[in-house]
Phi, psi and omega in degrees: 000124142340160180198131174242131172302111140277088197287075143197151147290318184313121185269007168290288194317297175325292205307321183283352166286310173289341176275311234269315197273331224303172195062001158257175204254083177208119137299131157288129143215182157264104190018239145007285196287341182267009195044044169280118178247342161273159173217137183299146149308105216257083161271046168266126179276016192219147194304319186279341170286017171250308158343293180302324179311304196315291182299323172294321150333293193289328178297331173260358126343289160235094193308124174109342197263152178279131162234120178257113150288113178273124169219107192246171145165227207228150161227107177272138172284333166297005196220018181125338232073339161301167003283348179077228177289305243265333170358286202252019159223031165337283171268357189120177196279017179206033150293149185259162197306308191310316154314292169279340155305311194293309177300336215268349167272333150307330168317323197274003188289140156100336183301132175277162189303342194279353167227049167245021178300160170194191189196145170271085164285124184229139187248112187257115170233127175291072159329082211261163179302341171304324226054026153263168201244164154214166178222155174215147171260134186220145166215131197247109155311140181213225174189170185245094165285208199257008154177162176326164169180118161107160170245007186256199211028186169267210126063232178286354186316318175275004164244029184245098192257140167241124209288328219270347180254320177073011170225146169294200195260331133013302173248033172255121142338150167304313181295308206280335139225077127293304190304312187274328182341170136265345154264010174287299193293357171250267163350336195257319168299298196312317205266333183269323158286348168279339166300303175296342186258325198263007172300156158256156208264153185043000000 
């Protein structure tokens, strides 16, 4: 069996990784768990050159193994596209999901609700045991709403409203976003080209 690296630690992502792979013929691991204790400086200015950064890193870590990098966040359009590639160093490198949540509804005070759209953009870039690469994209439209609402997922989730749901991503079960994600909707490529390769022959 193959066995594929999640070039992250953040144990939102892992976790959402192992429901997202699950049923394919790959052992999961992680950093952490491989005692990889460094990480690349993520200079990329676009979600998917920070990806490649992730995966490639890791990838030369462990030469043969399929390796993914994830590079997500949030884009408000009042605000620029921030936070952008910058997501999870928002509020600074060691804020907590609460922290940035709490600026980023303050950056947004007074923004009326019809120009608070914003999308979660998420980039899977892929290593194969070969060394070629592939990438997938995935991106879910929204708002930001007018205050925090759910304790479940991570990061932005609870100021991430989707209208066609009437919930942030805050009050989704996990199974139920996955189905919406913008790393579901990437992962669901990622997971139908890793199906095909990994089928078996004769």
């Amino acid at each position: 069996m193959h066995t594929l690296l999640i070039a992250s630690n953040n144990q939102g992502k892992i976790k959402e990784f192992q429901e997202l792979l699950q049923g394919l013929p790959l052992e999961l691991t992680w950093p952490k768990k491989e005692d990889l204790l460094t990480e690349p400086e993520e200079t990329g200015a676009t979600f998917a050159e920070n990806a490649r950064i992730k995966a490639r890193y890791s990838a030369a870590l462990r030469p043969g193994w399929y390796v993914v990098g994830d590079d997500s966040g949030l884009e408000v359009d009042a605000l620029g596209g921030a936070p952008g590639v910058y997501s999870a160093r928002y509020a600074g490198p060691d804020a907590t999901d609460t922290q940035r949540n709490t600026l980023l509804l303050s950056n947004l005070a007074g923004v009326p609700w019809e120009r608070r759209n914003a999308r979660f953009v998420c980039v899977i870039a892929l290593v194969r045991p070969d060394g070629t690469e592939a990438a997938y994209c995935g991106t879910r439209e929204g708002y930001i709403a007018l205050e925090a609402r759910g304790n479940l997922g991570f990061g932005y989730d609870p100021v991430f409203y989707v209208p066609a749901l009437g919930k942030t991503f805050g009050e989704l079960t996990p199974a139920a976003k996955d189905g919406w994600s913008h790393r579901g909707l990437a992962a669901a490529k990622l997971v139908e080209a890793l199906r095909q390769e990994l089928r078996p022959t004769g």
